[in-house]
C-alpha positions in Angstrom: 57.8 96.4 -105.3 59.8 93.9 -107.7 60.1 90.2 -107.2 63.9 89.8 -107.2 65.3 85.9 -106.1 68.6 86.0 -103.9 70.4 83.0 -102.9 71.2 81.2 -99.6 74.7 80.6 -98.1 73.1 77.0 -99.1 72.1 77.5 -102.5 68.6 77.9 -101.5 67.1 80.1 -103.6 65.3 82.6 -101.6 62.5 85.1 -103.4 62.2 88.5 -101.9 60.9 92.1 -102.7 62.9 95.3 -103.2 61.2 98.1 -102.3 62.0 101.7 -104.0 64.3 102.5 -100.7 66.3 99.3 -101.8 65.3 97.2 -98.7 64.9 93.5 -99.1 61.8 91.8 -97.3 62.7 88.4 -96.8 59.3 85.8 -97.1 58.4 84.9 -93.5 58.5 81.4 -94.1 61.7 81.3 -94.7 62.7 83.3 -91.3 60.1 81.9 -89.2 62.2 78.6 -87.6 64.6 81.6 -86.3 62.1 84.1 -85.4 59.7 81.0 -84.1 62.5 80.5 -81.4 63.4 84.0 -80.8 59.5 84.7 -80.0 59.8 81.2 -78.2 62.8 82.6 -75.6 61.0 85.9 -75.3 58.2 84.6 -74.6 59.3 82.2 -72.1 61.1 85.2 -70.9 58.4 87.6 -70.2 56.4 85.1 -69.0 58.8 84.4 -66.3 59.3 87.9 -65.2 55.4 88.2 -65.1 55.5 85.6 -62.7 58.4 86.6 -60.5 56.9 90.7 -61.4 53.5 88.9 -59.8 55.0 86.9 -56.8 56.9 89.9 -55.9 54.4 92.2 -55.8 52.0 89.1 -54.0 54.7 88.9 -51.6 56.9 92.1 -51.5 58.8 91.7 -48.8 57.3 91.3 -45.1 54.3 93.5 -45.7 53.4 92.9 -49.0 49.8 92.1 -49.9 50.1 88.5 -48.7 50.6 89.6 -45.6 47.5 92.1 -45.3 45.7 89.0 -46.7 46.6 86.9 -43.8 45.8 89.3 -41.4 42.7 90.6 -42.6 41.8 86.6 -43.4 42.5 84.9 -40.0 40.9 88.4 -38.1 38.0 88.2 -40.0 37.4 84.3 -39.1 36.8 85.5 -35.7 33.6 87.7 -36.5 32.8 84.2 -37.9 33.0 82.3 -35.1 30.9 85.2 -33.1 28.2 84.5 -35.6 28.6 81.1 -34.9 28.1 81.9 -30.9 24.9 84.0 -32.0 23.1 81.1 -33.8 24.2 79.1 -31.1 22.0 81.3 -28.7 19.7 81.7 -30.8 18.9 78.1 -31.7 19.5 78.9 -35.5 19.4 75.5 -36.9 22.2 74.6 -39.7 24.2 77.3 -39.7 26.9 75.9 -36.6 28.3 73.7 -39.0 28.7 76.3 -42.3 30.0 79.1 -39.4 32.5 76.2 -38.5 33.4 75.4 -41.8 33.8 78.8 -42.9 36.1 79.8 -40.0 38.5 76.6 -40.8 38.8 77.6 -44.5 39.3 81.5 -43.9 41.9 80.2 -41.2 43.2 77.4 -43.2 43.8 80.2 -46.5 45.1 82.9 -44.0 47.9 80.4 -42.6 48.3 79.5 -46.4 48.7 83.4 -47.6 51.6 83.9 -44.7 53.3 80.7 -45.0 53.7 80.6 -48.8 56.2 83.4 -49.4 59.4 83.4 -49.9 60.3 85.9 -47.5 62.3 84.4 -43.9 64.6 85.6 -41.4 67.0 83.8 -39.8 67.3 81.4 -37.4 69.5 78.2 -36.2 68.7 74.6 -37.2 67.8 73.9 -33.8 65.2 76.2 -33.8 63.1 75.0 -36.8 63.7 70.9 -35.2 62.4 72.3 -31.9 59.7 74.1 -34.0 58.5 71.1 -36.1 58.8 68.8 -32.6 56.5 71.0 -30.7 53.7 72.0 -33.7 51.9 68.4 -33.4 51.9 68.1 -29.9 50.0 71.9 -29.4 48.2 71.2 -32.5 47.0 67.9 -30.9 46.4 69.9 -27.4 44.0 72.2 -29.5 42.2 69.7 -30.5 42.2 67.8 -27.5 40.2 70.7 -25.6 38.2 71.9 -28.7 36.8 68.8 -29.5 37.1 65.9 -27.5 37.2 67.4 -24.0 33.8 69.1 -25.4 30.3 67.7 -27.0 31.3 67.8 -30.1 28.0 66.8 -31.6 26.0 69.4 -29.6 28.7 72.2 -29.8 29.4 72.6 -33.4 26.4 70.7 -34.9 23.1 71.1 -32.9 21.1 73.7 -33.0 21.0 75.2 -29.4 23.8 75.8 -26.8 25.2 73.1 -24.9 24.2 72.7 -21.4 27.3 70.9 -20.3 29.4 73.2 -18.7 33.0 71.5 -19.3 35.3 73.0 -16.0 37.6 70.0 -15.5 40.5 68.5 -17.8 42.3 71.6 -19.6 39.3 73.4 -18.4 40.1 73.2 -15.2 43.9 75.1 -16.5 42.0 77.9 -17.4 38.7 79.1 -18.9 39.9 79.2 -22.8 42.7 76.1 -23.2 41.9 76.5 -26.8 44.2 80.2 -26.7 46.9 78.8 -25.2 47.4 76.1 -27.7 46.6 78.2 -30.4 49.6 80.8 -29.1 51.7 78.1 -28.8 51.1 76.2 -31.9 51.8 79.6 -33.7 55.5 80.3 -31.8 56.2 76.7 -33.1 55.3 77.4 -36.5 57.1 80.5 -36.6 60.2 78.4 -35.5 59.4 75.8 -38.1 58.6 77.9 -41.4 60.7 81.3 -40.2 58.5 83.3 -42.5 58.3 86.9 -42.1 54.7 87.1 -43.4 53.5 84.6 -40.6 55.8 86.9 -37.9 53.4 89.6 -38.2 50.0 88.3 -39.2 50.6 85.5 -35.9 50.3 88.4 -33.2 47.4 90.0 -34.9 45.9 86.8 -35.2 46.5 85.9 -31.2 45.1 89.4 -30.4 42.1 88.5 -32.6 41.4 85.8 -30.6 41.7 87.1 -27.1 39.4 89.8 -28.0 37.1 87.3 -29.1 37.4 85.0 -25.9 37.1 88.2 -23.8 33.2 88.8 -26.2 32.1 84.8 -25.4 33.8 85.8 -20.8 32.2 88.7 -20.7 29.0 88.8 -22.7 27.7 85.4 -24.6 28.9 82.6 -21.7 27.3 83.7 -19.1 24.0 83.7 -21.3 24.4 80.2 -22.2 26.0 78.9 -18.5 24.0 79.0 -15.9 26.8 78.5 -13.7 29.3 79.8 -15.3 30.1 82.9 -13.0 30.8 80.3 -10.1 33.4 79.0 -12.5 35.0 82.1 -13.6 35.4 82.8 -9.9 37.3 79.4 -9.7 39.7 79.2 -12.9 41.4 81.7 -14.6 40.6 83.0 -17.7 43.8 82.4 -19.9 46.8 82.0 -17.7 47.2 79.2 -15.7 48.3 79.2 -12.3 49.6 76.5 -10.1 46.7 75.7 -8.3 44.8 75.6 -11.6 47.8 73.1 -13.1 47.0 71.2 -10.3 43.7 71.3 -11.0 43.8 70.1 -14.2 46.2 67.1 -13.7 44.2 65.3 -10.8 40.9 65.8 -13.0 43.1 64.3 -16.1 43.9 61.4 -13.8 40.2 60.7 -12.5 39.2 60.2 -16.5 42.1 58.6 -17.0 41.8 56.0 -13.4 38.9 55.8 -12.3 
């Protein structure tokens, strides 16, 4: 090549080299504030389609891999908490509170994974209002019979069952309180959020959870209560009935006047 010199449209002289062909190669210094922001805006660019290329396929649509996520998050939480009724039997010491731990986060990132997307159907106003109305009371519920209504210290942190056989309060409503809130804390949040993902992963969830109360009726209660077939011959197991309403709102009112 040959070191020619050309001049800018403002007087800048600008040194180049002519190749046999005749082409000019222009220095990159003097081309690199352009290309500098053309790389700049492409990058920017392809970053941005990276992420909405990645959130789509994350997301894509109703059954996109956020979805299976959920599902195969908040199912597999339950084979947690079975573990967790195993050590319990077994008087495994401090592993009820990890088990407990680990079931809230798989749960907690399942709910995250479904409720994230982008991805909703529609609904009226009214029905997300009556959705985030209802969420804190059935969330509050949940906990009501899950942890306060129970020994908290000797359920979920003791090694060893409880002896306590709890059958009056929401217990008294029925056997598993717990799966009613839980079913009715997801229909709010559904109303709430209106996501797709959550739509389908809730149901599997629910069923999740009934299979796994129908293990601890059938197979790990009776184990750990003594009486507990005199109370499963007294309450039902998941939906209430008058008589168990009634039930449960005269032993409410004995805690509550003594």
């Amino acid at each position: 090549m040959n070191k020619k010199e050309g001049t800018s449209r403002t007087g800048r002289v600008i040194p180049s080299y002519v190749g046999r062909a005749g082409q000019v190669a222009l220095y990159p210094a003097v081309l690199s504030p352009f290309a500098l922001s053309f790389q700049t805006s492409s990058l920017g660019s392809l970053t941005t389609r990276f992420q909405e290329s990645a959130a789509s396929g994350f997301y894509g649509g109703p059954f996109g891999l956020a979805t299976w996520l959920a599902i195969a998050l908040g199912t597999f939480s339950y084979l947690v908490g079975l573990l967790f009724d195993v050590v319990t039997i077994k008087g495994v010491p401090g592993i009820k509170v990890a088990a407990v731990g680990i079931f809230l986060l798989l749960h907690g990132l399942a709910l995250a994974a479904a409720i994230a997307g982008t991805q909703h159907f529609v609904l009226p106003m009214w029905s997300a209002i009556v959705g985030w109305t209802t969420l804190p009371v059935f969330v509050a519920l949940l906990a009501y019979s899950l942890v306060f209504e129970l020994a908290s210290g000797k359920t979920y942190v003791e090694a060893g069952p409880s002896n306590h056989l709890v059958t009056t309060g929401t217990y008294a409503l029925s056997r598993h309180p717990g799966v009613l809130w839980y079913f009715l804390a997801l229909c709010s949040l559904i109303l709430a959020t209106r996501s797709f993902p959550l739509l389908i992963a809730a149901p599997m969830w629910f069923l999740a959870d009934v299979a796994y109360v129908i293990v601890q009726d059938r197979l790990l209660f009776p184990k750990i209560f003594p009486a507990y077939h005199q109370y499963q011959q007294v309450t039902p197991m998941l939906i209430p009935t008058l008589k168990s309403a009634g039930a449960c709102l005269r032993t409410i009112k004995r805690r509550v006047v003594p």
